[in-house]
N, C-alpha and C positions, 0 to 999 in steps of 0.2 A: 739683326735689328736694322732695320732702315735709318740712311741718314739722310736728312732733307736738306736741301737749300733754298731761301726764299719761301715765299706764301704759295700754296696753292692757288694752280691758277684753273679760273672757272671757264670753261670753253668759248668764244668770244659768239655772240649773237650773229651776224654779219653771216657767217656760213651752217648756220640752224635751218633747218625746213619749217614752214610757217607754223605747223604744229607743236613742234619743240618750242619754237622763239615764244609762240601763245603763250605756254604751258609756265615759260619761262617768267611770265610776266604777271602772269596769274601765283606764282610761287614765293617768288622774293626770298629774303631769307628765309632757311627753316631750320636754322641752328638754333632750336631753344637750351636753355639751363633748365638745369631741375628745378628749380624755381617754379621758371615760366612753364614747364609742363603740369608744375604741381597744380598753378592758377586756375590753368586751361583747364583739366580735369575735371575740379573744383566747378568751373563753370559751367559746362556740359554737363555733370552726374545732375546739379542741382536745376537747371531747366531744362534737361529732356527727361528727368523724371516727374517735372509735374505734366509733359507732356506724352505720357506711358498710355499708350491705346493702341487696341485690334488694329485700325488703318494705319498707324503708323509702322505699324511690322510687317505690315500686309505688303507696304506701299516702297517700303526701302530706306527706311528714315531708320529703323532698328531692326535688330534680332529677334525674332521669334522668344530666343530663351531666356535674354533682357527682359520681355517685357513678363512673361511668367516667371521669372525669379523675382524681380522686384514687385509686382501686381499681388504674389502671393506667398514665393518659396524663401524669399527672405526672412519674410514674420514667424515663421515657424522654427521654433527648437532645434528640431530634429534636422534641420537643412543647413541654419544656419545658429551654431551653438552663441555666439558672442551678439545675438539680436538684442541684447540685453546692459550691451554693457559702451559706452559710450565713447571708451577711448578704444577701441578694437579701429583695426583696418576696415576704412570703410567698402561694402560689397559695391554701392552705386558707382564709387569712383574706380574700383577695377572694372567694371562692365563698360565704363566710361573710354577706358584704357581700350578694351578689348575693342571696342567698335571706332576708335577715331586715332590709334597708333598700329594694333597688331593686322586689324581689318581693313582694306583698301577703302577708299571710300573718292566718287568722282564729285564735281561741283554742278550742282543743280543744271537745270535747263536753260536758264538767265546766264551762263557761263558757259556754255555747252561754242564750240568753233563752228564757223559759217560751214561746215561740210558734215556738220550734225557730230564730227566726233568727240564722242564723250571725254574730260581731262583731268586726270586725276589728282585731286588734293594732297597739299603734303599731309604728314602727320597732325592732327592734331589744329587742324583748318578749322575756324571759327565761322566761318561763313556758312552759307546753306548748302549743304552736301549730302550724298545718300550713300547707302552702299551700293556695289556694283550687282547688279540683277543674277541671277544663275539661268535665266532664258533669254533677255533682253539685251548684255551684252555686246555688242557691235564685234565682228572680227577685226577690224580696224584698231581695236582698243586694247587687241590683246597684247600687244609687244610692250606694252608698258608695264608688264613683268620680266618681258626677257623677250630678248631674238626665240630661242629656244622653247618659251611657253607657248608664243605664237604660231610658230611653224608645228608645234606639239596640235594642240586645236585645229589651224589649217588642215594640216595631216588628216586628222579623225573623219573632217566632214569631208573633204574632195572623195576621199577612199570611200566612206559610206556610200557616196555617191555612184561612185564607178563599181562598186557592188552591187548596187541597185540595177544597175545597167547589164550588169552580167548574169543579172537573176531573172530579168526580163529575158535576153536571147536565150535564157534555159528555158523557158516556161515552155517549149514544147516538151523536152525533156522530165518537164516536170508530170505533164501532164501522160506523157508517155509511161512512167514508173508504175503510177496512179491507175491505168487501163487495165481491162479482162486481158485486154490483147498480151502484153507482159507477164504477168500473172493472175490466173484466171481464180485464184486460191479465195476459199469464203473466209470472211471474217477481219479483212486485214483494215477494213475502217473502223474496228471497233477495239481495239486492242492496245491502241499507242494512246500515248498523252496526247493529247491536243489534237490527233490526227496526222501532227506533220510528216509522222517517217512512213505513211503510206506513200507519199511521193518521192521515195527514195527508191534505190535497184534492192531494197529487201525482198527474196524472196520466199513463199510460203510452201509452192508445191514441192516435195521433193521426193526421193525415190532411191530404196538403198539397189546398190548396180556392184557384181565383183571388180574390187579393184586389179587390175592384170600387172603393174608395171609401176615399181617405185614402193611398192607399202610395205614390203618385208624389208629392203633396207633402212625406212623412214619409220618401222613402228615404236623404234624406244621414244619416236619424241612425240606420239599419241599419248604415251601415258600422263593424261592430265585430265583437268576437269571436261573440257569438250569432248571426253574420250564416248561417253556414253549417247551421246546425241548425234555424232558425225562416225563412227567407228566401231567396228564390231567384227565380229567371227561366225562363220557359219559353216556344213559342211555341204559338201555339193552332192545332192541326190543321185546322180550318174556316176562319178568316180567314189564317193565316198570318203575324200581328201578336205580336209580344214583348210575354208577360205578366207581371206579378207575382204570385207565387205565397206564400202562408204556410202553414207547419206549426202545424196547430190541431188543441186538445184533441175527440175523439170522447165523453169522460168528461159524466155529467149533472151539468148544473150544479144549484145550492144547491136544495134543493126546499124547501118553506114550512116542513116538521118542522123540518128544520136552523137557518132562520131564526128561527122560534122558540124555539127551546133558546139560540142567540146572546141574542137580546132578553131570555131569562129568565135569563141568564149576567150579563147586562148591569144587569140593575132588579135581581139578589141582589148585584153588586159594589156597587152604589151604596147598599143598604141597610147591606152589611157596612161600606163604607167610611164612612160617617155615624156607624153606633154604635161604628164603632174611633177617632171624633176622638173622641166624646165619652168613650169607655172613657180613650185621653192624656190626656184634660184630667182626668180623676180621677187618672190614675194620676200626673199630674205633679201634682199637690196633694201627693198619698200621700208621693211622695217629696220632695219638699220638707218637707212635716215631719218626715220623718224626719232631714234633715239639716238641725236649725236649724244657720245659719250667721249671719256677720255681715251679706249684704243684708238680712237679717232687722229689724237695731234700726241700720242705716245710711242715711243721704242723702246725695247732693250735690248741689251748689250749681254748676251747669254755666256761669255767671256772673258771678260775684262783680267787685264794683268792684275793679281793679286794684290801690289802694293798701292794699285791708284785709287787713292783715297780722299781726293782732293776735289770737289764739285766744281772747283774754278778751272780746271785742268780740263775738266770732261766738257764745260760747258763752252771753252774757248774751241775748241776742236769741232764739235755740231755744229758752232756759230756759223761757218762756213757753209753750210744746207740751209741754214733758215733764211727765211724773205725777211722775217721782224726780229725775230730771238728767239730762245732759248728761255722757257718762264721758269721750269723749274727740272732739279736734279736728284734723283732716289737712288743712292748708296744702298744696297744689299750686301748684309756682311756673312758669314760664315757660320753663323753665333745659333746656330737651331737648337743646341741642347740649351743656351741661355734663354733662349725665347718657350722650351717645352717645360722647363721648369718654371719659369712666370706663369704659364695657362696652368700646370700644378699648383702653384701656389694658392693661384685665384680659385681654385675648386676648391681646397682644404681647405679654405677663409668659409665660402659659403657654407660646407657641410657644418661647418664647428660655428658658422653666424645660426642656424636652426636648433641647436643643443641649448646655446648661451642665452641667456636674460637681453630681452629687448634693449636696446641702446647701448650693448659693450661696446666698447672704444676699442678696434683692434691696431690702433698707432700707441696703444699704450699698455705696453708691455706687465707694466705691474697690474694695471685692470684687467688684462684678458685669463693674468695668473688668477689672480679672485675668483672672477667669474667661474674660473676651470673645478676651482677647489669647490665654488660652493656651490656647482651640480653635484659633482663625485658627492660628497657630503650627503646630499638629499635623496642621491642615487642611493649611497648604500644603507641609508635610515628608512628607505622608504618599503611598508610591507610587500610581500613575495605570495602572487594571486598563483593558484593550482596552474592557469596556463603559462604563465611565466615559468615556470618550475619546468613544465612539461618544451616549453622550446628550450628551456637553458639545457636540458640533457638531451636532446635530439639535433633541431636546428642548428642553433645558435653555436654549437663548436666548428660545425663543415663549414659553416658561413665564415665564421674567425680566419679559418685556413685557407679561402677564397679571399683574405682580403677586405672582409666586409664586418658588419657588427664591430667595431670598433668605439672605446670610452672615449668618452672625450678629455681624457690624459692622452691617450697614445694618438688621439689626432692634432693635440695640442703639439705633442714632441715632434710631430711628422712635422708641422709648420714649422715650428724652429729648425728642424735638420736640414729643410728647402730652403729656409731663409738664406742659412749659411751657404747653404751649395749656389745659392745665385750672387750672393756674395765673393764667393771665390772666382765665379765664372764671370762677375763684370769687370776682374784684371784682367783678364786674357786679351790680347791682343788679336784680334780677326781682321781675317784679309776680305778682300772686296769678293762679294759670288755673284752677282749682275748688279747691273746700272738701269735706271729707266731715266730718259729724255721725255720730256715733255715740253711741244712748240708751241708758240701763241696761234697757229697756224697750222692748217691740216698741208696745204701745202710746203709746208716744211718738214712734215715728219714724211709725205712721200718722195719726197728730195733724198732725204736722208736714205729711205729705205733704197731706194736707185742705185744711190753712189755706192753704196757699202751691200751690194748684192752679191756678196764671196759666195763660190759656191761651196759642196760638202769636204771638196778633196781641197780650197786653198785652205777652208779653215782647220780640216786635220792635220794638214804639213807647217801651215803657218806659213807658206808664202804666196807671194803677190802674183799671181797670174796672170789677169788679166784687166785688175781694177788700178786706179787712178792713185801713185806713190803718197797720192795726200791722202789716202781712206787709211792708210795705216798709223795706228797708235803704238806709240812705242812700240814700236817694230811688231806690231802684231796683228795678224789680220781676224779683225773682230766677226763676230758670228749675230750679226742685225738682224730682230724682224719685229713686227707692229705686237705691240705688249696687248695682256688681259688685262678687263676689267681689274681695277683695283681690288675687290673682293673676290674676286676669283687667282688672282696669287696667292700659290703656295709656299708662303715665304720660307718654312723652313726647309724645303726640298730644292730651294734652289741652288746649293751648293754642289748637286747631283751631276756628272756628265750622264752623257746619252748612253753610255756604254752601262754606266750603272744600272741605270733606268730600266734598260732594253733586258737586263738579266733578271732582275724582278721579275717583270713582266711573263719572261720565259717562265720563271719558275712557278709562281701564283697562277695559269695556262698549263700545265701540266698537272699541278694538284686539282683545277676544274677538272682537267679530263679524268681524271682517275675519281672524282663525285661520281661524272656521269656515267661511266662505267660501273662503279657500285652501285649508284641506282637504276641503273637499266637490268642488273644482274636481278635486284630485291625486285623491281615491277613485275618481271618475268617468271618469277616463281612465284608471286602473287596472284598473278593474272591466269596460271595456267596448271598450278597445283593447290590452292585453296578456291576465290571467288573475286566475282567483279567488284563486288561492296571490297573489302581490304585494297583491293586493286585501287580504284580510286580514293580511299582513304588515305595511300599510301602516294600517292600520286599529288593528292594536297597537302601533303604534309611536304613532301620534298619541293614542292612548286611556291612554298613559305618557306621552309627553313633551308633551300640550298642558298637563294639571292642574300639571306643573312650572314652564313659562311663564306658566301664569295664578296661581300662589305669589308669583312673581316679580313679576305685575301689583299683584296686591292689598299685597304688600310696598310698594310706591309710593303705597299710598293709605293717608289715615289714619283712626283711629274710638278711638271713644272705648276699647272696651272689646272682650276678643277673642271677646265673642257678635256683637258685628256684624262683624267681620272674617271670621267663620268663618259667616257668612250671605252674606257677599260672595261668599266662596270656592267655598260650595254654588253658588250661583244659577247662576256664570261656569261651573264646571265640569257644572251639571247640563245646563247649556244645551248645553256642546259636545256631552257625550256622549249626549244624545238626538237630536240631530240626523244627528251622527257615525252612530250604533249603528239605529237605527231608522229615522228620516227617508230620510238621503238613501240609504241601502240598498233602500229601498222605490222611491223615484225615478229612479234610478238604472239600473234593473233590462225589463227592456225587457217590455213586457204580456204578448208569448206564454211570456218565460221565468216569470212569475209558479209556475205549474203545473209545472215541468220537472222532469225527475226526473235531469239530469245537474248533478255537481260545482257548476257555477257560476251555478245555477239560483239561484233568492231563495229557497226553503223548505230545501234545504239548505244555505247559508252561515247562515241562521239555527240551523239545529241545530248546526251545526260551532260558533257564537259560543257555544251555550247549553251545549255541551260543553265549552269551552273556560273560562266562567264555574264551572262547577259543580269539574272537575278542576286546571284549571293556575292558576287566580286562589287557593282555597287552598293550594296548596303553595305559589305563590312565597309567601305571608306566611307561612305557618311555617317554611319554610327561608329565613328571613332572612339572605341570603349576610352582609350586612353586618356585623351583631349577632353572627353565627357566628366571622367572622374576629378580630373586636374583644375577644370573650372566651376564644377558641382560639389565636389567634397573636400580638393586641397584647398581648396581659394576661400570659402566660408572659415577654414579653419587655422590661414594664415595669422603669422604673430605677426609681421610687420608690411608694410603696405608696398613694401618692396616686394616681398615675397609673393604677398599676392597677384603683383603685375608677374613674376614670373609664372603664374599658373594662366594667364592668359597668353603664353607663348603664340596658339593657335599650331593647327595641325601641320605635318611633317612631311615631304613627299619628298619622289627621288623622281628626278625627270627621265634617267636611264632608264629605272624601274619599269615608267609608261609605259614609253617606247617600247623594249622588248614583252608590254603585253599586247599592242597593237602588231608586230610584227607575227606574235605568235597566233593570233587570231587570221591573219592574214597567209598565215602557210598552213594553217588547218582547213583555212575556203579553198583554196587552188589546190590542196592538196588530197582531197578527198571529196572534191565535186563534183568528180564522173561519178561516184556510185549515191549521192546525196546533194543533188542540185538545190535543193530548198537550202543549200548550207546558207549562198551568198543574199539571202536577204535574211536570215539570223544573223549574220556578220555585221549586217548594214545597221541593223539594229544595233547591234549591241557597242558598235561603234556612235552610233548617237545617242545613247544611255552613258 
């Protein structure tokens, strides 16, 4: 648990870029009480519900689903069971919540910075605000989620671009696929979806030819399903000996134009991709000043002597790097299992505050006893319906044994059992696990970082090599570098050396590799001893449910901060799914079906995935089943108006996630666009979808 000294200090104006200092002036305080958020609410639900209309949903002032819940879904029973009853949670004031605390929202046009950029409100802004448009947008505006959201977006659209680019210097190749001159075969406009895979190297004519050389050692591994279409037996009229026989392309293969146009595809990606790192790395400057934050004028100390515990100590020692001072000091102590039993704690509160009678008192011990009793009471007085009956003898036991379906006696005794175990754990004496400095001054925190720039071998020996006898604390040569975001520390992982760390790591890396191997094993016997349909089914199901098991892995590991956890995340996951999606589809895929123009052919299961990317991958995230049910059916049926702001959470995303599905889209275009050019304006697209 962090120890503080002095107030939080708020970044000084003076070295803000004119956007932030704006933004800053426009913000003021935004520390409200529950109080003053309840007010806010209170005043919002009640006049922008008398102001509920078409243009106003249309236009960005509300929600589409705002305004048909309240306009109509409210008054109805069946939506909302408590329309009736007048002290229930009010539904206006959660939608209130949902659109002016969970939902960004910037400040009108009258507020808008002399350079047009849009700025975004704090929570809960009274003034005239709208939400942020999903077309309209500015990319200039996106960093004000995050360095990482921005460069996320950036990303999407340069890359759309320079695929665009790439799909143009194909379009002779395109047009090439597309000609008699290629293959002269009837019918091949009429046969595909949309026409696109005629401009592909699929070819039609073909021609079974004795195979002479490789087929008698390679025939165990015909036995699969392309065995009948590309593979066969015959005997030869002249000797009268059983032959093997292959169905092969009559189509011209690549002629040097084509070739060429691939290599000129190939030297313009490699140019584009050069001057788009270097366009990020400006554009990640860009956006970090615009979002001065605290890594700005903070360090830590990823070392500190276990006993210094003393902020005055730590603060006199930096004084020596700072231009003005030292504003404030964050003790990091050792105490992770005291801090995971507290976020325990807080979870058994909320499941057992959903069981209990609205208003229980849980600081008061004798009333949470009452309350406990007189559910159980009503629990076991109350009749037993045929389906109740039917989960108590199925479900309801494996769930017990999972951990779950739990009375609310045995959630009550888990709270007392945690109380006690944090109670015993706030004796314990904890030594220091990192320090964070924070300067009134940026120039002071990179003073600091200068002086104390030990390298890896002084700070594993502990001695002074090369830096200045004053960088050392109690004889120790500390291990400095510019801290995380305050939400992005992981404070209870920070008692972890590197060494720990790096073994995790290993090991969670190795159980990925052994997924992808099991599933490259199941895709393969999918794909080549049943059909395409399981193939792909099986291929979506592992492309969901591996990146879940691998949350699960990197949950097990620890890091300092959640930029290297969410770099874990990426690696583990990009790896699956380019091997998954690309690799082993390409391996897998038997050489004469390379070309095939049926279903389970390799050029169409790629168009089928690249269809499936562009249409069903965004709808499943805008029709977030979950997020839909949370604020359509928990929230109407919340007991307390707490509760139901938690139903307005709003939706959940993993920025890794993204990333490794932009990446994989992007080594399925390069990766199979010599035999399907039309890939890189599917790409383009469905990178701006």
């Amino acid at each position: 648990m962090p120890r503080d000294e002095g107030p939080p200090a708020s970044p000084p104006t003076g070295n803000l870029s004119p956007r932030s200092a704006y933004r800053k002036q426009l913000d003021g305080d935004t520390n409200l009480s529950d109080a003053e958020i309840d007010l806010v609410l209170q005043n919002l639900a009640s006049a922008e519900g008398e102001q509920l209309s078409l243009a106003a949903a249309g236009f960005g002032k509300q929600t589409w689903s705002r305004y048909l819940v309240e306009k109509y879904f409210s008054k109805w029973k069946w939506y909302n069971p408590n329309v009736n009853n007048p002290s229930a949670p009010s539904l206006s004031i959660g939608w209130a919540f949902f659109e002016h605390f969970t939902l960004p929202r910037h400040f009108s046009e009258s507020h808008t910075s002399k350079s047009g950029v849009l700025i975004r409100a704090p929570p809960g802004e009274s003034s005239s605000t709208e939400l942020y448009s999903y077309f309209m947008t500015p990319q200039s505006s996106l960093s004000d989620w995050g360095v990482g959201v921005g460069m996320y977006f950036s990303t999407l659209i340069s890359m759309a671009f320079i695929f665009i680019l790439a799909g143009l210097i194909n379009v002779a190749n395109i047009m090439y696929y597309s000609s008699d001159e290629y293959d002269p075969g009837e019918g091949r406009n009429n046969f595909f979806l949309l026409n696109m895979l005629q401009f592909s190297a699929i070819c039609t004519e073909r021609e079974w030819v004795v195979c002479d050389k490789g087929c008698k050692e390679n025939i165990g591994a015909w036995n699969s399903i392309f065995t009948n279409s590309y593979y066969g037996k015959t005997t030869d009229p002249v000797t009268g000996e059983e032959v093997t026989v292959i169905n092969q392309t009559t189509c011209l293969p690549a002629q040097f134009d084509q070739g060429m146009w691939n290599f000129g595809t190939l030297l313009l990606l490699i140019l584009c991709m050069s001057i788009f790192y270097w366009y990020l790395s400006k554009l990640e400057v860009r956006y970090d000043e615009d979002n001065s934050a605290a890594p700005d004028y903070t360090l830590i100390v990823r070392n500190p002597p276990p006993t210094a515990l003393d902020p005055e100590e730590w603060r006199d020692f930096f004084d020596q790097y700072s231009d003005k001072q030292v504003t404030l000091c964050t003790i990091a102590l050792n105490n992770e299992r005291l801090l995971s039993k507290l976020v325990q704690r807080r979870q058994i509160i909320k499941t057992l505050r959903g069981l209990l009678p609205v208003g229980t008192n849980f600081d008061d011990d004798t009333a949470v006893i009452t309350a406990v009793a007189g559910v159980k009471r009503k629990r076991e007085n109350a009749p037993t319906t045929c389906i109740e009956k039917i989960w108590g003898c199925t479900l309801h036991p494996l769930l017990r044994l999972l951990g779950y379906e739990k009375t609310e006696t045995e959630i009550y005794e888990s709270l007392k059992a945690t109380t006690e175990e944090i109670k015993s754990l706030q004796q314990v004496e904890y030594q220091a696990a990192a320090v964070f400095m924070t300067f009134e001054t940026e120039q002071g925190q990179r003073t600091a970082l200068e002086a104390l720039n030990a390298s890896s071998l002084e700070v594993l020996l502990n001695k002074n090599i090369n830096l200045d006898p004053s960088s050392m604390f109690r004889d120790t040569v500390l291990h400095v570098e510019e801290a995380s975001e305050p939400t992005a520390v992981r404070w209870m992982d920070l008692n972890y050396n590197i060494f720990q760390i790096n073994a995790r790591i290993l090991i969670t890396f190795g159980i990925t590799l052994g997924l992808v191997v099991l599933s490259a094993w199941i895709l393969d016997l999918s794909r080549t001893r049943v059909n395409v349909v399981l193939f792909s089914i099986i291929l979506s199901t592992f492309n969901v449910a591996i990146p879940m098991v691998v949350r699960i892995l990197v949950a097990y590991e620890k890091h300092y901060d959640e930029g290297s956890s969410q770099a874990s995340l990426y690696v583990k996951i990009t790896f699956f799914r380019w091997v998954n999606t690309a690799i082993i589809t390409r391996f897998i895929t038997p050489f004469l079906s390379t070309l095939g123009e049926e279903s389970i052919d390799m050029i169409n299961t790629i168009n089928a995935l690249l269809l499936s990317e562009m249409v069903v991958s965004p709808l499943l995230r805008y029709f977030d089943i979950f997020e839909i049910m949370s604020r359509h059916y928990y929230a109407p049926r919340a007991k307390t108006q707490e509760e139901m702001f938690s139903c307005f959470s709003g939706g959940w995303y993993n920025l890794a996630e993204r990333f490794t599905d932009f990446t994989k889209i992007l080594l399925v275009a390069i990766f199979y666009s010599p035999f399907y050019p039309l890939i890189y304006f599917l790409s383009a697209t469905i990178l701006f979808i």
